[in-house]
VOGU-3710 file (C-alpha; in Angstrom, 3 decimals, decimal comma):
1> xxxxxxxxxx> 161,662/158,013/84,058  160,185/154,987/82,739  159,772/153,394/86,080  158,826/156,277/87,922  156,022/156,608/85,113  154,803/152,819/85,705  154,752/153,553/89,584  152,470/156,459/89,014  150,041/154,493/86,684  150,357/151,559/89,223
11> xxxxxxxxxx> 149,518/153,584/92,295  146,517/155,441/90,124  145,051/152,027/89,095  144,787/151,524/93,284  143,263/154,724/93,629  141,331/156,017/91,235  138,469/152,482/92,164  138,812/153,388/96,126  138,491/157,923/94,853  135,619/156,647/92,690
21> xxxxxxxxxx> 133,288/154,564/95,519  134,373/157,809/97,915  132,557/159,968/95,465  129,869/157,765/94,563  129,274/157,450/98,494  129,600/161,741/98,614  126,784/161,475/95,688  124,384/159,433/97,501  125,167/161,289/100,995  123,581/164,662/98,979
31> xxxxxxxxxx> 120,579/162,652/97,813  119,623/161,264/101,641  121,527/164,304/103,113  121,791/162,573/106,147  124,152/159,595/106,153  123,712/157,183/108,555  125,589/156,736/111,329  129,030/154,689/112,010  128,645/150,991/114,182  130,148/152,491/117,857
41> xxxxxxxxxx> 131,197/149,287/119,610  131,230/151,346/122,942  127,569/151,227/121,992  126,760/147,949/120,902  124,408/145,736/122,762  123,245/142,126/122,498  122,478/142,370/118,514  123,161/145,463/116,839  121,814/145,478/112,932  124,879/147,065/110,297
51> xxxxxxxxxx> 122,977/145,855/107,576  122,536/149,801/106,449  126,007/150,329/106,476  127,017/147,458/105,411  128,420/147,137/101,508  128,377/143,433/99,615  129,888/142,174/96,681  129,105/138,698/94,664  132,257/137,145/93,211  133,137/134,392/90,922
61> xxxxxxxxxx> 136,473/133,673/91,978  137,169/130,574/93,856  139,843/132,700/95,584  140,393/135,997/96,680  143,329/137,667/98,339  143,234/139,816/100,996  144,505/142,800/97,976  142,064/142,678/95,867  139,543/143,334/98,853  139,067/147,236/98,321
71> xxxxxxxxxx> 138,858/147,397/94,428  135,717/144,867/94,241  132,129/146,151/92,859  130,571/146,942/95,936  126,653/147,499/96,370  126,119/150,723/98,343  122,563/149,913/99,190  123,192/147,608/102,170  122,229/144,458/102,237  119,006/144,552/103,515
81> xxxxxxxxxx> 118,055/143,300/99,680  119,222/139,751/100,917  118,101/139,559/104,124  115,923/136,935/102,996  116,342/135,831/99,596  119,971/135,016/97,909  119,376/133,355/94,172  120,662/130,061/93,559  123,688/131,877/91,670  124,492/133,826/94,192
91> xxxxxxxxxx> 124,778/130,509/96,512  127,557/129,444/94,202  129,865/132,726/94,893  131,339/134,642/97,538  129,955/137,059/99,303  132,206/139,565/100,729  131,168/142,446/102,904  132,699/145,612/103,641  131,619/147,838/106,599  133,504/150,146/108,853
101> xxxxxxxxxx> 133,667/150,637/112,559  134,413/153,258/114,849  135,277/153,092/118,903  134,521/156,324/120,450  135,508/154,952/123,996  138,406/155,505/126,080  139,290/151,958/126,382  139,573/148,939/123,441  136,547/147,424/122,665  135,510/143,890/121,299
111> xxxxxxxxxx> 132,210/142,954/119,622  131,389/139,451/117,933  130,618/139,681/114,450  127,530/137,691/112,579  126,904/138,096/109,126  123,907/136,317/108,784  122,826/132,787/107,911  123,935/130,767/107,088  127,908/130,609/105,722  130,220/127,472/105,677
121> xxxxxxxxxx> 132,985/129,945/106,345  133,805/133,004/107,568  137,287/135,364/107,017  137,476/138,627/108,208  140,059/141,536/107,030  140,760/144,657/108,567  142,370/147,409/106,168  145,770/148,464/108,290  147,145/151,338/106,036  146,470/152,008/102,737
131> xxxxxxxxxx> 143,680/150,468/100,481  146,190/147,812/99,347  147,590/147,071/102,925  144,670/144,566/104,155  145,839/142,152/106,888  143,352/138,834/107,779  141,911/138,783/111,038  142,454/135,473/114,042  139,299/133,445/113,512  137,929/133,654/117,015
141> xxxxxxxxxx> 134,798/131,580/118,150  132,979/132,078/121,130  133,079/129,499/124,050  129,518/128,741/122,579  128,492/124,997/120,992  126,519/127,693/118,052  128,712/129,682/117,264  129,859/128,891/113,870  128,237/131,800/112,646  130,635/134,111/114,744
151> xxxxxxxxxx> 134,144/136,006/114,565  135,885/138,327/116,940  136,771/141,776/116,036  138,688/144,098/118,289  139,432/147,710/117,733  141,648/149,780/119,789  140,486/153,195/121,541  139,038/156,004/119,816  139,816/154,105/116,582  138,089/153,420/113,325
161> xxxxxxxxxx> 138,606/150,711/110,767  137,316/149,406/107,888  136,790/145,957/107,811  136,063/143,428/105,294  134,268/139,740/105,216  134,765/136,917/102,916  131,717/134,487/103,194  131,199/131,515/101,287  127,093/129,926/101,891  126,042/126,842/102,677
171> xxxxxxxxxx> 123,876/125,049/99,684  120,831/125,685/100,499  117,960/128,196/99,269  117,147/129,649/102,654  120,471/131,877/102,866  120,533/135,158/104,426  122,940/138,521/104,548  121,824/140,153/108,223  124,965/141,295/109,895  124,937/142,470/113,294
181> xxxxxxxxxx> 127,378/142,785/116,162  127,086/141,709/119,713  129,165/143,185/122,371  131,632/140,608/124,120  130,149/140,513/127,513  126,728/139,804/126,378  127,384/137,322/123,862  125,369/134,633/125,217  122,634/136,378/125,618  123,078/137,568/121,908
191> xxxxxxxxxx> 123,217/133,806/120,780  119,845/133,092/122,793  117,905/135,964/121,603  119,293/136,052/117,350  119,239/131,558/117,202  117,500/130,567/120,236  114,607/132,629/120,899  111,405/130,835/119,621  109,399/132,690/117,391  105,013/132,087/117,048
201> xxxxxxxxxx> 105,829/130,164/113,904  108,272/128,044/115,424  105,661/127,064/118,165  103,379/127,022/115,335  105,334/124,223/113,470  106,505/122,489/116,526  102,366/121,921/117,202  102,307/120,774/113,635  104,993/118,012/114,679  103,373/117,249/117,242
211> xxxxxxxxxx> 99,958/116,476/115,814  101,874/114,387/113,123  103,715/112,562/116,159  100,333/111,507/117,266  99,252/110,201/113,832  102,534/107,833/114,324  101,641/106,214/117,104  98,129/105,431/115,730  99,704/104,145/112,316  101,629/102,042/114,674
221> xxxxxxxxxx> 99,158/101,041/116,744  96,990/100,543/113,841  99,825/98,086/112,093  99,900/96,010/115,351  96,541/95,424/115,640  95,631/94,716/111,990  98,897/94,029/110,239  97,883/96,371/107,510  100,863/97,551/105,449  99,155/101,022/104,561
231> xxxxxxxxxx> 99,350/102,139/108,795  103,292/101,216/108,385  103,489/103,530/105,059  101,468/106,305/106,561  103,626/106,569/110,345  106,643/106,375/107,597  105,221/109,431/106,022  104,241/111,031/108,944  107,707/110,017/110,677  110,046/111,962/107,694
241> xxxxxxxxxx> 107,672/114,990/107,757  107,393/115,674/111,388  110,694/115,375/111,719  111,441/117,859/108,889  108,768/120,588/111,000  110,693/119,754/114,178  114,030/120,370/113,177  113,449/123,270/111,145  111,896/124,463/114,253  113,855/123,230/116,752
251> xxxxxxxxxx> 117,238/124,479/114,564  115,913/127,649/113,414  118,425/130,145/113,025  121,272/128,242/114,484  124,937/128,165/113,468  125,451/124,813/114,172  127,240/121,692/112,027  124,714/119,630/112,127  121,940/122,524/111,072  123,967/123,520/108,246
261> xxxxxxxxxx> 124,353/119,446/106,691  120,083/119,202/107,709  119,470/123,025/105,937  121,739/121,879/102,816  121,145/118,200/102,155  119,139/116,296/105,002  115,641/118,212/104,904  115,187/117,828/101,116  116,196/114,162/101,563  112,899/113,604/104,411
271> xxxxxxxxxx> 110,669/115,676/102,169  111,166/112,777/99,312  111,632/109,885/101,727  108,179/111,126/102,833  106,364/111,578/100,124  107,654/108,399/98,531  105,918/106,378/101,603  102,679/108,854/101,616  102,681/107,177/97,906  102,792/103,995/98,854
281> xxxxxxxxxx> 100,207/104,219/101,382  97,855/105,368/98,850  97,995/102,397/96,932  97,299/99,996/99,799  94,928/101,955/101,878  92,746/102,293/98,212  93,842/99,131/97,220  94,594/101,043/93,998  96,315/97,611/92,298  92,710/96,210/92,314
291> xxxxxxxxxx> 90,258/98,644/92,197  92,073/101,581/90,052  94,303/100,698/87,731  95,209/103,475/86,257  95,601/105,417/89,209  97,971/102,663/90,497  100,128/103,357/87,745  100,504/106,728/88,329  101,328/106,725/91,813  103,851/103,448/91,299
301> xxxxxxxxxx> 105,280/105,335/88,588  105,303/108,677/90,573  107,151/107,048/93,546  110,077/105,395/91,490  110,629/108,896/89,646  110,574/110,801/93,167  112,465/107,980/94,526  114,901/108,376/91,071  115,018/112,508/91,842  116,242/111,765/95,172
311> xxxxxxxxxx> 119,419/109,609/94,062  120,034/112,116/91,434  120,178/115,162/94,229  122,373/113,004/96,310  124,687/112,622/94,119  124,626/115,995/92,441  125,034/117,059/96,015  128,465/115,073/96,626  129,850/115,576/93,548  129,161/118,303/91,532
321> xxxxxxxxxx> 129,940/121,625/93,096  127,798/123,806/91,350  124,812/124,369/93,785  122,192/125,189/91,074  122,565/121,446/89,750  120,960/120,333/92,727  118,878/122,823/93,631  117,252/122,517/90,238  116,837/118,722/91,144  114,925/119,504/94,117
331> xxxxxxxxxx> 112,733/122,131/92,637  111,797/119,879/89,915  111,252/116,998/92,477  108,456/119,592/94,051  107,412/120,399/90,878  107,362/116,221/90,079  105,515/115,932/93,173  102,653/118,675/92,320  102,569/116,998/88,659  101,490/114,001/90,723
341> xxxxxxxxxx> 99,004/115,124/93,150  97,281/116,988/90,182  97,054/114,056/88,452  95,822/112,413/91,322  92,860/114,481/91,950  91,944/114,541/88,724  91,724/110,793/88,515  90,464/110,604/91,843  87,565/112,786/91,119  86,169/110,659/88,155
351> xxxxxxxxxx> 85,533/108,041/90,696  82,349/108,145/92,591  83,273/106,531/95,902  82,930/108,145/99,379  86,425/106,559/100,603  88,105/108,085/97,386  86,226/111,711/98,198  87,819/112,123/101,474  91,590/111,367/100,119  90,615/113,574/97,215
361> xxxxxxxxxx> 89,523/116,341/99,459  92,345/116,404/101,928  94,940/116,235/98,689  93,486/118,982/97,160  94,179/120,984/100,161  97,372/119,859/100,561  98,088/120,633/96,618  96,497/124,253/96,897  99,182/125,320/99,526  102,302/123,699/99,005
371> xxxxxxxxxx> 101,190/125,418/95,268  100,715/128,378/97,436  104,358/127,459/99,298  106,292/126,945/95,984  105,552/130,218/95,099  106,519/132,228/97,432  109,902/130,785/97,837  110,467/131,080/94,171  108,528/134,821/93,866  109,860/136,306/97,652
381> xxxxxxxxxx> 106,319/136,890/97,272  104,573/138,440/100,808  100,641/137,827/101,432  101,032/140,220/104,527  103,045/143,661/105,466  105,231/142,970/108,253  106,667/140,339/110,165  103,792/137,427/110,627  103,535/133,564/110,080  101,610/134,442/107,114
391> xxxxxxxxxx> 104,712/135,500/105,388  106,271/132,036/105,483  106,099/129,620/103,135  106,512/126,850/104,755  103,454/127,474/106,916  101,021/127,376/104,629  102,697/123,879/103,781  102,251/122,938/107,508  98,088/124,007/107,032  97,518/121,861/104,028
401> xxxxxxxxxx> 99,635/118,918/105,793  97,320/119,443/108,657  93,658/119,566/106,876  95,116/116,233/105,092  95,758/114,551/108,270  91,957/115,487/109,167  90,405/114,279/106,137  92,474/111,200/106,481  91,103/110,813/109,926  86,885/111,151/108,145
411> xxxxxxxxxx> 88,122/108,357/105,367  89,844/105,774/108,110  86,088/105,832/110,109  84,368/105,689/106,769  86,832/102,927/105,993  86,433/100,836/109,147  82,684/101,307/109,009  82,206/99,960/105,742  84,575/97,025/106,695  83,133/96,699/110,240
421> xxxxxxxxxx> 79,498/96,329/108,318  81,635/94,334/105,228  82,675/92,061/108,021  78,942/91,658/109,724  77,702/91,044/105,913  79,853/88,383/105,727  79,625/86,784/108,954  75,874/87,065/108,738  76,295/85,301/104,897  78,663/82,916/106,393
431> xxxxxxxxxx> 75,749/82,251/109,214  73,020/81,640/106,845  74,929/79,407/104,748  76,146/77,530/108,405  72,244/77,264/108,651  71,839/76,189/105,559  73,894/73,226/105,442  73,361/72,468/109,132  69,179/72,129/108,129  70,104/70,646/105,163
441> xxxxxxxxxx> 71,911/68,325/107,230  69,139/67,956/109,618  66,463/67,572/106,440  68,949/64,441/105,606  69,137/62,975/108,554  65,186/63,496/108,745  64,493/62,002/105,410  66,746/58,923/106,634  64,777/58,786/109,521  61,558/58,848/107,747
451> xxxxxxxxxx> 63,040/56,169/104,913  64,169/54,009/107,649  60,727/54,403/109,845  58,773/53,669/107,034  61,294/51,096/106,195  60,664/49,036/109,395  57,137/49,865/109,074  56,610/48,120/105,895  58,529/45,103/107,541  56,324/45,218/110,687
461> xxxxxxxxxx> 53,262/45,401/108,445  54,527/42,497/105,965  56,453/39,976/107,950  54,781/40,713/111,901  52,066/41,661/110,936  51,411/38,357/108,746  52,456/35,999/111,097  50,368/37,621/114,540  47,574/37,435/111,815  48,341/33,783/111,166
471> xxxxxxxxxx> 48,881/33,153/114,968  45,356/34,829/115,410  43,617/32,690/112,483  44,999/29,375/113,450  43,921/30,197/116,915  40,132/30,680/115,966  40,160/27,381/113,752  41,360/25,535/116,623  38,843/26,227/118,703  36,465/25,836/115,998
481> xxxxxxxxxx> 37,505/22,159/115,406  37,391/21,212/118,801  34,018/22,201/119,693  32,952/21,956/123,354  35,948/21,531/124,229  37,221/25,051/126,221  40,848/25,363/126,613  41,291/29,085/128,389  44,937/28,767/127,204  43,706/28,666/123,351
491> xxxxxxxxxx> 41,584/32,247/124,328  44,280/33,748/125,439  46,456/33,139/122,839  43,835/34,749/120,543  43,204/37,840/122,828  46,893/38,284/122,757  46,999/37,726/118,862  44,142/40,743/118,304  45,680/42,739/121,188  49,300/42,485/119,254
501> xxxxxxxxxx> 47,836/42,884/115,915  46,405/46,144/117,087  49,525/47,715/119,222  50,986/46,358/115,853  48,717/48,338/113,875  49,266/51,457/115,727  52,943/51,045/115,489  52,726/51,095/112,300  50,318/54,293/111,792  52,970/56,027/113,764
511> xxxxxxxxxx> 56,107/55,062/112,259  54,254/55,620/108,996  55,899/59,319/107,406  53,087/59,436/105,344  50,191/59,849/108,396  52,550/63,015/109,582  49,369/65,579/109,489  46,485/66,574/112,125  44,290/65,450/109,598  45,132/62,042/109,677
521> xxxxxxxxxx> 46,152/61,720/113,570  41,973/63,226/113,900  40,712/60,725/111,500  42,919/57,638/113,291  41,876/58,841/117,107  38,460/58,869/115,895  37,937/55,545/113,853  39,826/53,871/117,298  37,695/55,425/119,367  34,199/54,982/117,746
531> xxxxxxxxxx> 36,066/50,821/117,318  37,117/50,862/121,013  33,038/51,777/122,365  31,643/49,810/119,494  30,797/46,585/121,450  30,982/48,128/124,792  27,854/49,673/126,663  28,988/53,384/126,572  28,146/54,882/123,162  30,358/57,220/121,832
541> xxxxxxxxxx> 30,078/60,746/120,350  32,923/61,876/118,173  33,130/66,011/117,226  35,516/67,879/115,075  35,390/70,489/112,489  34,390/69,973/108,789  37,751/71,326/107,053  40,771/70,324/109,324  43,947/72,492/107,854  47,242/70,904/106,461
551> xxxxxxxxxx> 49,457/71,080/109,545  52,301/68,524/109,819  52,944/66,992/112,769  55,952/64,789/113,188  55,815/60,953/114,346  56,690/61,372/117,713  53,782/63,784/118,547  51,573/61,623/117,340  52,548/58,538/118,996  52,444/60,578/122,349
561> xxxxxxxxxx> 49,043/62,541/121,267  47,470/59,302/120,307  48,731/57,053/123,498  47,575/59,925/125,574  44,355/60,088/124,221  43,921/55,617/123,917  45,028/55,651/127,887  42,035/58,306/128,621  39,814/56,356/126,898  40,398/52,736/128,436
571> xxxxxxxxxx> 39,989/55,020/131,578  36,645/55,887/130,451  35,499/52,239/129,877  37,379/51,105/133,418  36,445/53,459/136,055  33,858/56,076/134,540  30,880/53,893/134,924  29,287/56,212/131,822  26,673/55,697/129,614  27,926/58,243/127,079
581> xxxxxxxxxx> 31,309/59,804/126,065  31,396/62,858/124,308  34,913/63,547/122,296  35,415/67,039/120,644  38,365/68,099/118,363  39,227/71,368/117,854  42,095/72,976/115,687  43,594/76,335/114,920  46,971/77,589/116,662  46,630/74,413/118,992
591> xxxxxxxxxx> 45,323/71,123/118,787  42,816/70,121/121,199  41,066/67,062/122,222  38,387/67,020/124,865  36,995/64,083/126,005  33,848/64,364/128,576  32,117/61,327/130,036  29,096/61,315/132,462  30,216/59,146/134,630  30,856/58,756/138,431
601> xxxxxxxxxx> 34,045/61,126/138,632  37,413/61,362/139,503  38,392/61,394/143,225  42,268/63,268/142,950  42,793/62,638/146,662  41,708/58,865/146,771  44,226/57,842/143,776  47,175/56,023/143,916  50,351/58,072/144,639  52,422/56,061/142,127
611> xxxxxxxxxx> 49,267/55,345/139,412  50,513/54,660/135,798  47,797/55,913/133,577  47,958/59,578/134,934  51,268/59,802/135,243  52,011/58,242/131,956  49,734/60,961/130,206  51,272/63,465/131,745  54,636/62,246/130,943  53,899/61,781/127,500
621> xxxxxxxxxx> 52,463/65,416/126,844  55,324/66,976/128,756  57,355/65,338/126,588  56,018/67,107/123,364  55,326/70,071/125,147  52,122/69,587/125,177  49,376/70,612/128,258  47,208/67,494/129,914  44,202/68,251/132,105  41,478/66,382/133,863
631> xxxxxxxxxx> 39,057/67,642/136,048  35,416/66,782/137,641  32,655/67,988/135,549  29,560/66,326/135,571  31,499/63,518/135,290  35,347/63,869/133,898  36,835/65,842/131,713  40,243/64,821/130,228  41,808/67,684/127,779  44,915/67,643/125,683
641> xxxx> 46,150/70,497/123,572  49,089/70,521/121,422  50,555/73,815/120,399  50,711/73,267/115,964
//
């Protein structure tokens, strides 16, 4: 009696859970009246959604048997609640899922199974008999490289069974419960149209690469051509991130190994490895470490902790099970990172430079939607009814990545247009002070040449110039002492003594620094020439202005200007056959010097083809760039100008 008594309690234990969910489900029929219809797999198509009659349960246990199946807490609201967000918790059970099938056909019927995304493993159970009799199912893949996410499930004709999935997720944040069924024949098509098909935010973020693909090669291009370290830092950052966008767009929705290791671990791993380098290249392209201080220190500081955060997750990931341990890690490395960029701005703003406004500017953007971002993954929170782009976090991410990348565009022209005009500033400096020490140089050598001029002058004048005299003197007493006595040879020698002393003389003015004015070349032209007429038969007229201005004129101008002028005038007492010479000096932006005699002329086409005196004159003025004319006019007139 006993054991007939423990069988009946035994039995009732079974029953009374599975009697209980049948009249909770014949409650909730009443309420909606109308319950909803049974999966047909002679019906099925490429994806049919079971979500509505679909029941899910969260466990704890690490294990469960196939037994214990019916008598777990089911949900009967479907599981449309977690078609899109499953808590952290809930990552770190099993989900199973109960549903039941019916095949209203004539002949057996097979379907592929998907309960969503995304699950490291997938059992299915099919209840054979009673609610305790629950038999495991032959994991059965399609011939498909995604098809993880898949199981077989046959039913025989005009059969109905209730079947039952144990699911355990991968560890990630972005899990899903969205079963559907596919029928065999058109599972391929299934696969392309549920993990294949490309939605508008997939194209959307796949553009978003590939603007940030672009912005490689120019950091890259950049680095080669100026060796910069910040152009290496930024095609880092731009590298990690892009490649985050692409994959998440490129593996959207598949049930592939690699998908599930980049959805778990990988893409947190790039966001950091990222942001670390985006760090970085703040501090060289502002040159932080010189010119901000204090910011440096916060984004040095900022990097190592992100940089700490991401060993941390790793290993959490590894080697701690528990899924919230390292999903808590990576929400506080966002929340690290947003602690950081406000901090940034903030700083950033008390600065008032132009190149520190644009970074600013395109980091507040970025901080106001990945804010924007963070929230709605932690809040399922929808800006938009429906299914649109502007439901998904991570595009408004994508937006503020993108009006960064623009204002770092505006602050790399600013910044090579205040280094391009930096670079003319100092080339320009560097010019002047080339200038500088090159007329410096030239003043040197100048002063030498003046020192040394006046130099040999001084010797000319002392020790020449004292013995032509003495030549000249003793000369004139010998011819004194002997009286009627003519030697031609003793004239000569005096001649050539006064004729020396005077090419001596004018030597001497020349070389002399001191006589380096117009003034004093005027004055010397005139007291030669009124000396040169003075015991001659031609009288001389000299004109020039009352106030001659201080205008230097180097040695060598004057030598030529005065030789010119001296060869003119021994012209005048040769060949003129004048009475009267008229010179006139005049002086403003050139010097001029006219000399008119009223003589017999100048015949150009009777002179000699190789005669010195014209050609020397016009040598010598061509040499100082100076003009030489001469021309009939009542008599000939010879003019010189200089320009001052």
């Amino acid at each position: 009696m006993s054991g007939l008594c423990r069988s009946i309690l035994s039995n009732c234990g079974r029953i009374i859970p599975v009697t209980l969910l049948i009249l909770l489900n014949v409650r909730i029929l009443s309420a909606n009246d109308q319950p909803p219809a049974l999966p047909d797999l002679a019906r099925v198509g490429v994806a049919e959604d079971i979500s509505s009659t679909t029941h899910v349960c969260f466990s704890h246990l690490k294990t469960i048997s196939p037994q214990q199946l019916p008598y777990l807490a089911y949900s009967i609201k479907g599981t449309r609640k977690y078609s899109n967000f499953i808590t952290p918790a809930q990552v770190n059970d099993k989900a199973v899922l109960t549903f039941t099938l019916v095949n209203s056909s004539s002949q057996p019927q097979s379907v592929w199974f998907c309960p969503g995304f995304y699950f490291d493993s997938i059992y299915l159970y099919r209840q054979t008999g009673p609610p305790d009799i629950v038999q495991a199912l032959p994991a059965i893949l399609p011939p498909d490289p995604d098809s993880l996410g898949y199981r077989k499930i046959t039913l025989a004709a005009r059969d109905t069974g209730v079947f039952y999935a144990v699911l355990t997720f991968i560890r990630s944040p972005i899990n899903s419960i969205n079963p559907s069924l596919t029928k065999e024949s058109y599972v391929t098509y299934g696969i392309v149209f549920v993990h294949k098909t490309k939605t508008n935010f997939d194209i959307i973020t796949n553009l978003f690469a590939g603007i940030m693909l672009m912005m490689i090669f120019y950091g890259v291009s950049e680095y080669v051509q100026t060796s910069k370290p910040e152009f290496v830092y930024y095609a880092g950052y731009c590298f990690f991130i892009s490649s985050m966008l692409f994959l998440k767009a490129t593996l959207h929705n598949t049930t592939t190994a690699f998908n599930y290791f980049f959805e778990s671990f990988l893409d947190n791993i790039m966001f950091c490895l990222g942001h670390i380098s985006y760090m970085l290249f703040h501090r060289k392209f502002l040159e932080t470490r010189k010119n901000y201080r204090s910011l440096d220190r916060i984004l040095f500081w900022g990097a190592c902790a992100i940089g700490l955060m991401t060993v941390l997750y790793t290993l959490a990931y590894f080697l701690i099970p528990d899924f919230r341990v390292s999903n808590t890690i990576e929400d506080s490395t966002k929340y690290v990172l947003i602690i950081i960029c406000l901090l940034f701005i903030i700083k950033g703003m008390s600065y008032r430079n132009q190149l520190m406004n644009y970074i600013v500017m395109g980091n507040i953007s970025l901080f106001g939607l990945a804010i924007l971002s963070q929230l709605m993954i932690a809040t399922n929170f929808k800006p938009v009814r429906g299914p649109s782009v502007l439901n998904l976090a991570l595009f408004y991410y994508e937006v503020g990545i993108t009006i960064e990348l623009i204002f770092f565009l505006i602050a790399i022209t600013y910044k090579n247009k205040m280094e391009i005009t930096l670079s003319i500033q100092k080339e320009e400096k560097l010019k002047l002070e080339t200038e500088r020490k090159e007329l410096e140089k030239q003043v040197a050598v100048l002063a030498a040449k003046q020192d040394e001029r006046n130099r040999i002058s001084a010797d000319m004048h002392d020790e020449l110039g004292s013995g032509v005299t003495a030549i000249r003197l003793m000369s004139e007493i010998v011819k004194s002492k002997m009286k009627d006595m003519v030697f031609p040879e003793i004239e000569k020698i005096s001649q050539s003594a006064n004729e020396l002393l005077n090419k001596m003389n004018t030597i001497i003015w020349t070389m002399t620094s001191s006589n380096d004015s117009v003034e004093n070349l005027v004055a010397y032209i005139r007291s030669y020439a009124v000396e040169f007429f003075e015991n001659t038969t031609i009288d001389c007229y000299f004109s020039m202005p009352a106030s001659i201005p201080h205008r230097e004129i180097n040695g060598e101008k004057r030598r030529n200007m005065f030789l010119s002028v001296k060869e003119a005038l021994n012209n005048v007492l040769k060949h003129s056959q004048s009475s009267v010479v008229k010179i006139n000096v005049s002086v403003g932006e050139k010097l001029v010097i006219e000399i008119q005699d009223d003589g017999v002329g100048i015949n150009m086409e009777k002179l000699r083809k190789f005669g010195n005196g014209l050609h020397n004159m016009k040598k010598r003025m061509a040499s100082i760039d100076g003009e030489f004319e001469i021309a009939n006019h009542e008599g000939t007139r010879t003019t010189f100008g200089l320009l001052l």
